[in-house]
GULUMVO-345892 format. One record per residue: x, y, z of N, C-alpha, C, O, CB in turn. Coordinates in steps of 0.05 Angstrom, whole numbers, plus 5000, padded with zeros to 4 digits. Glycine has a CB too. Layout:
XYZXYZXYZXYZXYZ;...
This chain:
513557081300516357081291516457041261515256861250517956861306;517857201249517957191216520456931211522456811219519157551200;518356951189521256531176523256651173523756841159520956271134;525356441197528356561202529956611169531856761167530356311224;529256501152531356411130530156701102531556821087530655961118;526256721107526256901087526957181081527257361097524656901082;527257181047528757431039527057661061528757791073528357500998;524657741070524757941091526058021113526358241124523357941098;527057711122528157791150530457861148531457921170528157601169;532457891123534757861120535858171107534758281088535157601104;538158281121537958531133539658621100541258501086539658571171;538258901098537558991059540858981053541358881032535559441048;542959061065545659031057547358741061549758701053546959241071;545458521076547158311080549458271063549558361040545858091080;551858101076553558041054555557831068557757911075555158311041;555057621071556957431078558857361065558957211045556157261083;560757481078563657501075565857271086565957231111564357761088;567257131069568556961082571556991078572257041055567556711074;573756981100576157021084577656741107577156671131577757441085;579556631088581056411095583356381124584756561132582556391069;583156121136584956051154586355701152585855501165583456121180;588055781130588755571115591255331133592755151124589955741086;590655441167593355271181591255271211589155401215597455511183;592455121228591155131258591855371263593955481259592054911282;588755521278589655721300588455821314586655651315590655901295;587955951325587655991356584456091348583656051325590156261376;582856181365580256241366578556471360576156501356579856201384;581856701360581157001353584257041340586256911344580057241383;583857261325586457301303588657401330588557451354585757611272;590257381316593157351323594457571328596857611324594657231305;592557761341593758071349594158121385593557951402591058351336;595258371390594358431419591458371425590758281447594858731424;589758421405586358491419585058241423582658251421583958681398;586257951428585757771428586557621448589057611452586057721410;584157451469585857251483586357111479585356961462585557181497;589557021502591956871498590356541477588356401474593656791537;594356591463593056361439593356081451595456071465594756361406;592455911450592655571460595255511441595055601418589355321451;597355371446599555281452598854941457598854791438600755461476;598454881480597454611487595954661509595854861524599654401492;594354391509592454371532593854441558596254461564591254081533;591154481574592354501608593254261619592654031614590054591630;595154401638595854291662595554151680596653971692596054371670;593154291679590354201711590753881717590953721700585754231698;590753841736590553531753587453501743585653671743591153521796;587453261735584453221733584652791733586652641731582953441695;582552761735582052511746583252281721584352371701578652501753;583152091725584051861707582251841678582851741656583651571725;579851971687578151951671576352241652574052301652576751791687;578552341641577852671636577652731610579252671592579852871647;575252901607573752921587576153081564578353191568570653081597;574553041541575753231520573653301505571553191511577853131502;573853521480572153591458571353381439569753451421573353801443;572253101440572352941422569452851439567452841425575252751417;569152791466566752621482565252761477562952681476566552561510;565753021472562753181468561853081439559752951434562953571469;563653161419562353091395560452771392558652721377564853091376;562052601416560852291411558652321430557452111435563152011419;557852541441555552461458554252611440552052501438555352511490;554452841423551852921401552252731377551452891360551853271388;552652571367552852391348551252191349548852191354555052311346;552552001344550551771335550751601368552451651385552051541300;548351371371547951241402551451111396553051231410544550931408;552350961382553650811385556250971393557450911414553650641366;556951171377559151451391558651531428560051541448557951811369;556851571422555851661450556351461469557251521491552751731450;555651131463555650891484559750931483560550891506553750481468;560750961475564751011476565451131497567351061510566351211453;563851331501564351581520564351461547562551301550562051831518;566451521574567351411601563951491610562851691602570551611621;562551271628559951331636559851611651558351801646558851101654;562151591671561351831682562752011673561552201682561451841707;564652111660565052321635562552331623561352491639567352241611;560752261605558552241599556152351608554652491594558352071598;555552281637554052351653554452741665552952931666554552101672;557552711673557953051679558153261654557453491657560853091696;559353151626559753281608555653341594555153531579562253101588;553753171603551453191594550553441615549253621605549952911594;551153441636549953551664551753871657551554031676551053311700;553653991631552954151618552854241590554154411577553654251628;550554041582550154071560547654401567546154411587549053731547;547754561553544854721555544054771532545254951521544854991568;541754641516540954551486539254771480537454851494539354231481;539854861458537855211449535855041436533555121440539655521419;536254771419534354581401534654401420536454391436535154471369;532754271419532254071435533553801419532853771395529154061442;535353621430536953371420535653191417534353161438538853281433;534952971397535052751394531852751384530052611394536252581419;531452951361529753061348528252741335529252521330531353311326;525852811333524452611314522852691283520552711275522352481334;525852741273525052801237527252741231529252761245524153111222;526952641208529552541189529452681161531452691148529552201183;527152791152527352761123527753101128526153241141524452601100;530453201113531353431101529453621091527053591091532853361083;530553801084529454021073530553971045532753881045530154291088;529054021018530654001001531354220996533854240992530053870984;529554540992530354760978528954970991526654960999529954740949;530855200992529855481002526955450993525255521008531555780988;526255360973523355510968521055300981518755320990522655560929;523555040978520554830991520754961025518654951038521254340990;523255071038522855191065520955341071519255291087524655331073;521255631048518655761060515955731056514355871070518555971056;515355611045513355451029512555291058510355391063514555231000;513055141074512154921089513155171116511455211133513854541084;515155271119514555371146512355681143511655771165518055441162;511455801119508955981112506255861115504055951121509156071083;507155601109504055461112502655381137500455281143504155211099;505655481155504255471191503155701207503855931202506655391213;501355641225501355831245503855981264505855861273499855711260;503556241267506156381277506656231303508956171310505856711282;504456161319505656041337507655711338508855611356503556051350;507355661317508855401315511455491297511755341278506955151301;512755631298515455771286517155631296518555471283516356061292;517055681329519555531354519655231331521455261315517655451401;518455021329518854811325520154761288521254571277516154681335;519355041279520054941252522355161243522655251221517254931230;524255211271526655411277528155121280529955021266526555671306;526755021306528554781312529454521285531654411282526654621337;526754491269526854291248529654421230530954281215523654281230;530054671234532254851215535054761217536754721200532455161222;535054731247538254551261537754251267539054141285539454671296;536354161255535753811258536153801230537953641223532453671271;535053921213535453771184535954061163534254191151532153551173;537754081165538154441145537554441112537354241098541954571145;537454641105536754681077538854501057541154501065536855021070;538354361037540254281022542454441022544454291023539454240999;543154671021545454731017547754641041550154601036545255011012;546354631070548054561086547954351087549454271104548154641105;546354101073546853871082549053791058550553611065544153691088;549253891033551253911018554853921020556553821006550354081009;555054081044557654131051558853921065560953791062557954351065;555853901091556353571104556853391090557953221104554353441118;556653351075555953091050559253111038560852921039552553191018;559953371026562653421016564453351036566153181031563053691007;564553501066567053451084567053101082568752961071566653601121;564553021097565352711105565652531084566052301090563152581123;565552591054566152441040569552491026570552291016563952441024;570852701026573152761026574952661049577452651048573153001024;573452571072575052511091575752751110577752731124577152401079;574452941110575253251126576753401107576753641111577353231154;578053311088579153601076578153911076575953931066579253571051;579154091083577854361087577154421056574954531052580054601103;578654371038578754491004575954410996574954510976581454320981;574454161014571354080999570454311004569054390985569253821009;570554511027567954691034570054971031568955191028566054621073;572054971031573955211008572355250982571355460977577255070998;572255030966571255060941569255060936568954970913571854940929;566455140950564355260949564355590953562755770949562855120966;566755570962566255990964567056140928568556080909569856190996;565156350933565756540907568256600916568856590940563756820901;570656700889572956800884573457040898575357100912573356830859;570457250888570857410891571657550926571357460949569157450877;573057840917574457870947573558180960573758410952578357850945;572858100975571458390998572158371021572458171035568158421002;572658681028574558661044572858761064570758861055577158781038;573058771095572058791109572359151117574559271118572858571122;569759271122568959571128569959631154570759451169565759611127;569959831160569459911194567659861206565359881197569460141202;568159791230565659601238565859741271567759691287566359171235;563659891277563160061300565060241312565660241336562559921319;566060381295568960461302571460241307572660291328568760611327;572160081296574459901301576660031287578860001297574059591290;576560181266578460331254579660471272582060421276577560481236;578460661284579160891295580260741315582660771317577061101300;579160581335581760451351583860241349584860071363581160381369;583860321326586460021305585959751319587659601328590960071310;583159721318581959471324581559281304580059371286579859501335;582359031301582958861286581358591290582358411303585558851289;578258541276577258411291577758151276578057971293574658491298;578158031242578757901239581457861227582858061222577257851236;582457591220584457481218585157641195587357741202584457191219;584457741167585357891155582758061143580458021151587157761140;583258221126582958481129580358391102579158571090586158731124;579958171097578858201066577057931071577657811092581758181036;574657791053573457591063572157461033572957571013571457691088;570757301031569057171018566157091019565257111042570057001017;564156980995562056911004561756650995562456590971560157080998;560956491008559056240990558356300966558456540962556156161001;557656150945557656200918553856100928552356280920560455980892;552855960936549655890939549256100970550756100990548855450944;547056250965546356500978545356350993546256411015544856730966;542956080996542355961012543355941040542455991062542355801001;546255811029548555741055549255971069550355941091551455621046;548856261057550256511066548056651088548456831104551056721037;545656491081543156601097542856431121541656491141540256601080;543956231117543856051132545156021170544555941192545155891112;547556191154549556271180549056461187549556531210552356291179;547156691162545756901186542656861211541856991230544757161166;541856611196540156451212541056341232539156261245539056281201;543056291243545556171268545156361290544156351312549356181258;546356561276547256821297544856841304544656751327548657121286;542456941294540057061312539856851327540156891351537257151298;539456581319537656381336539556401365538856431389537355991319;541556371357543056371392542056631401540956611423546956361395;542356941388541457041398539257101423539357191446541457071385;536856981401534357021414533456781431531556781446532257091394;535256561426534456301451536156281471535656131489534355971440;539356471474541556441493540456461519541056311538543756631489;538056751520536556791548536156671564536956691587534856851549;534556521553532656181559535156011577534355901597531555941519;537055991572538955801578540956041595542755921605540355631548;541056231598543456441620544456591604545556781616546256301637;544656611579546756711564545256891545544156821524548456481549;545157191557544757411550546157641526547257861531544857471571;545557531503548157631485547557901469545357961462548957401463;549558021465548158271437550658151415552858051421548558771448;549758201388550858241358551958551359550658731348548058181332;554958611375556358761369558958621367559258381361556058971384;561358841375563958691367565658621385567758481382565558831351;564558721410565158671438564158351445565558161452563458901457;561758351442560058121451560157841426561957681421556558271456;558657871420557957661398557857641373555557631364556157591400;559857641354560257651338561457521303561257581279560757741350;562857221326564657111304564656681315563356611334568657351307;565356601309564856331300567656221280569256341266561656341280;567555931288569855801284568955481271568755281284571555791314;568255511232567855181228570455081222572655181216565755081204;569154811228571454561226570854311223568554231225572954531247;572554191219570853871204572453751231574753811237572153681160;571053611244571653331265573153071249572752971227568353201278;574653021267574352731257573952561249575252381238574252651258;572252591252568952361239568052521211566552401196565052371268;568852731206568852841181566353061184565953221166568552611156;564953061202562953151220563053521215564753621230563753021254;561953651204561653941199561154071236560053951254558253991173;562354331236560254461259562154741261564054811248559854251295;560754881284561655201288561755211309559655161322560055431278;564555281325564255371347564155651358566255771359565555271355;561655771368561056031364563256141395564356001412556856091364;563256371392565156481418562756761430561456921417569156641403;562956741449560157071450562857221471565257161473555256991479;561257421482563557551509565557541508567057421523563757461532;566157681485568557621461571357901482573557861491566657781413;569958101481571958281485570658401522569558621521572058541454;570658321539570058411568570858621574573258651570570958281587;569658831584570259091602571959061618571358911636568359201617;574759181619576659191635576459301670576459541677578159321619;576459131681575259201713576859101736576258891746572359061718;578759221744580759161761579959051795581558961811582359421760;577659081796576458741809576658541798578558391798573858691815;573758521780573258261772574258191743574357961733570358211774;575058411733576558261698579058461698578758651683574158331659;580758441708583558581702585358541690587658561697584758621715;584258431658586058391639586158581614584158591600585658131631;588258711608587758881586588558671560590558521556589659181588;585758731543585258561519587058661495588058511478582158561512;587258881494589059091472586659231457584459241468591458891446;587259331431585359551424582559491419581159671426586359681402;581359291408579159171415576959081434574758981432579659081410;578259151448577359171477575859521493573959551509580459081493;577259651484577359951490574459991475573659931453580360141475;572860141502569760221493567860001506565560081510569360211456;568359771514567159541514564159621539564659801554569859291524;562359541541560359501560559959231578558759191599558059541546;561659021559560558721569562058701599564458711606561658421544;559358661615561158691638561558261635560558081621559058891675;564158271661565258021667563257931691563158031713568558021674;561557681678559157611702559157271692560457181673555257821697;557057091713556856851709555656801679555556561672555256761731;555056971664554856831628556956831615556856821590553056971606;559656851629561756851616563056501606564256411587563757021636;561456381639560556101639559855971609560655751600557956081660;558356121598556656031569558356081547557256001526553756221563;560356161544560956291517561556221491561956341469562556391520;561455971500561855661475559955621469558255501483562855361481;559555721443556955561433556755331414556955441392555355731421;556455071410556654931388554554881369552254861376557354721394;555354881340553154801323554854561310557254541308551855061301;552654341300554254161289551054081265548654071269555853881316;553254061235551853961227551053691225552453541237552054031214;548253561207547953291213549953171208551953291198546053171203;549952821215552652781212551552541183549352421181554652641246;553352531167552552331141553351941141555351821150554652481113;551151861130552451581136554151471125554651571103551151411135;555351281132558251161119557550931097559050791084560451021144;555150941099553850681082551950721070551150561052553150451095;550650931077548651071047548151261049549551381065546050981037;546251411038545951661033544551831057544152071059544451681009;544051651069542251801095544351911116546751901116540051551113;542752011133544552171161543952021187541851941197543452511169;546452011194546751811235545951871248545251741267548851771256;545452261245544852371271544652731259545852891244547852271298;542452721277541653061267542953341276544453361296538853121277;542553461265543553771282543653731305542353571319541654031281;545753911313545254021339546154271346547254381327546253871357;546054401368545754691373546154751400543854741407543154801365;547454801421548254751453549654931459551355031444549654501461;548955041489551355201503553155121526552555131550550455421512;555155041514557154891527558455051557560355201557559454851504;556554961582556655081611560555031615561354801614553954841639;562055211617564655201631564655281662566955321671566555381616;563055301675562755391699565055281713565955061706560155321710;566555431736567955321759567155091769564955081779568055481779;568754851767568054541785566154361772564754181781566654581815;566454461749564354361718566954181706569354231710562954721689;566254021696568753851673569553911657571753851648568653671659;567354131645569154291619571054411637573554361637567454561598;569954571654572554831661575154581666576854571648571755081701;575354391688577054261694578554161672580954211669576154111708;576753961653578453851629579053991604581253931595577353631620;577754151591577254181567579254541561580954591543573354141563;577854751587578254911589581855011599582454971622576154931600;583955111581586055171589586755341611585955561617587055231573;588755171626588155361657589555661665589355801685589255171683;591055681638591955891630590256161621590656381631593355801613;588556101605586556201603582956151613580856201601587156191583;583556031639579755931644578456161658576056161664579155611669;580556411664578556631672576756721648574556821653580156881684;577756691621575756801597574456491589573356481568577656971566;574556331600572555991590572656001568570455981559568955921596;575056031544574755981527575055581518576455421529576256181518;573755551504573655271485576355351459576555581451569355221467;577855161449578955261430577755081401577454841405582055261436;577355151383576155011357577754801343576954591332575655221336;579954871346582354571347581854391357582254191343584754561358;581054351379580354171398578754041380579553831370579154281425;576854131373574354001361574753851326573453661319572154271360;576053941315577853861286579454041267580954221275576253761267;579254001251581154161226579454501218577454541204581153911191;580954641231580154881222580154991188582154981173581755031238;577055101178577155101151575955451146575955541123575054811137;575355591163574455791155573155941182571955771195572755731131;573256271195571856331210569256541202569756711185573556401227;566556511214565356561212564556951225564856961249564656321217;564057131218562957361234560557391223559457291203564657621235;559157671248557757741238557558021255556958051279555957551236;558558231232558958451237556558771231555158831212561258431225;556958881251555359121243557159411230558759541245553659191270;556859461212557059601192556559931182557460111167555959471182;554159881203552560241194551560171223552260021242549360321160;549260401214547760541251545660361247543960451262546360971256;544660131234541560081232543559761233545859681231538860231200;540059651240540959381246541159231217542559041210538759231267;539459371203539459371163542559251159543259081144539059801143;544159391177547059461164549459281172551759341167547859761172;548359021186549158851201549658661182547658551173547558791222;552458571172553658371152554758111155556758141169555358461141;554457851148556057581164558157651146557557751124554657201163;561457591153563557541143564657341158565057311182564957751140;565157191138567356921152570756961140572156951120565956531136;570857001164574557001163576356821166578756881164575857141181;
């Protein structure tokens, strides 16, 4: 496996693109081609003791977050955790710089990649532990990790024919990059890794515009960085088993509606920073959040308005500051661009 982060692996037109979502909102832009927007939580009867997005965050956090959490909320919300990195990593000391990265993960054997992929979401390159460092010391303000993007403005291409079917994949039409290329390689390092580890765990994905594509950061509460990825984005319309028309985004689709629809939440969270010195509480993490029928997500977390698509909404989780894509562009995989919208 080639080092996820070096300039080879990183496709000759990249261009991470970021464009703003400066208010709460829903999980996919605000058109027909999008499912229904969250309003407020569900309905659902659920027990005295019912989970939310907040228990999840305290069970990947620090022990003492995690000891808060209802035991058995705890216990069923763990029972679907499905971890692409393995949790409760034993390294602490950071990465300081792209170059000390490839430098120490070049200096390994190919077969030991898996572990120094994983060291990538336990302790990330300075640039991402930078932002962490900015949100939780602002207190969550979105404007700390606003004001690392370049000015400059690019607007988003046609992306597999979306034009032609007045498909509208993000929130607006135009985007941004990180001003440190590091951070911009970084989130294209995201997308593959779920990619190529979703298998392993049920969740069979492709990098088109149907399937897997786009991502939702946000600062937690706790001031806590992370992304909530969305896959099985746009489903094949199938008047058995998926008989919902999505609107124009949808039209063309292959993804059929099957049990990895279960998977479609993916979380990344960055480390979390200490409140009393410079060190970190608790490391990366990286998980596919099981919504299965008679699961606690589906019951608690999942709106029952919408739990035939298992969406997670990113609100739930904190203050929305920016969405993430990652779009294809041309006929070659070369031509495949991250834009955050």
């Amino acid at each position: 496996m080639v080092n996820p982060l070096s300039s080879s692996s990183l496709p000759l037109k990249f261009a991470f693109i970021l464009s703003f979502s400066l208010t709460a909102a829903s999980s996919s832009p605000t058109t027909p081609n999008s499912f229904p927007i969250r309003k407020f939580n569900s309905d659902k009867p659920s027990p005295s003791a019912s989970a939310t997005a907040g228990d999840i965050l305290s069970l990947l956090g620090t022990p003492q977050q995690a000891s808060s959490v209802d035991p058995q909320v705890a216990a069923e919300l763990k029972s679907c955790f499905k971890f692409l990195v393995p949790f409760n990593p034993n390294t602490n000391r950071p990465i300081q710089s792209l170059t000390d990265l490839r430098i120490r993960l070049n200096s390994k054997r190919r077969c030991d990649s898996l572990s120094h992929e994983n060291e990538l979401v336990w302790s990330p390159p300075a640039s991402v532990l930078e932002i962490a460092r900015l949100a939780f010391d602002s207190g969550g303000d979105p404007g700390s990790i606003q004001r690392t993007l370049d000015p400059t403005i690019i607007y988003v291409p046609d992306v597999e024919g979306s034009n032609e079917n007045r498909c509208e994949l993000t929130r607006t039409p135009y985007g941004r990059r990180f001003i440190n290329e590091e951070l911009n390689s970084y989130m294209e390092f995201l997308f593959k890794l779920i990619t190529e580890r979703g298998a392993k765990v049920g969740l069979n994905v492709s990098l088109n515009r149907y399937d897997f594509f786009h991502g939702h950061l946000f600062i937690a509460a706790d001031g806590r960085v992370g992304i909530l990825f969305h896959a099985k984005e746009y489903p094949a319309y199938d008047k058995e088993v998926f008989p919902y028309n999505m609107g124009y985004c949808q039209k063309g689709s292959n993804v059929s509606y099957d049990d990895s629809m279960n998977l479609r939440n993916i979380l990344w969270l960055a480390p979390l920073p200490s409140n009393s010195t410079s060190d970190w509480s608790a490391p990366g993490a990286l998980v596919v959040l099981d919504a299965h029928p008679g699961g606690i997500i589906y019951r608690d977390i999942i709106p029952q308005y919408v739990n035939y698509a298992r969406t997670i909404y990113e609100e739930y989780f904190g203050e929305m500051v920016v969405d993430v894509n990652y779009l294809n562009v041309g006929a070659a995989e070369a031509d495949y661009q991250i834009f955050i919208c």
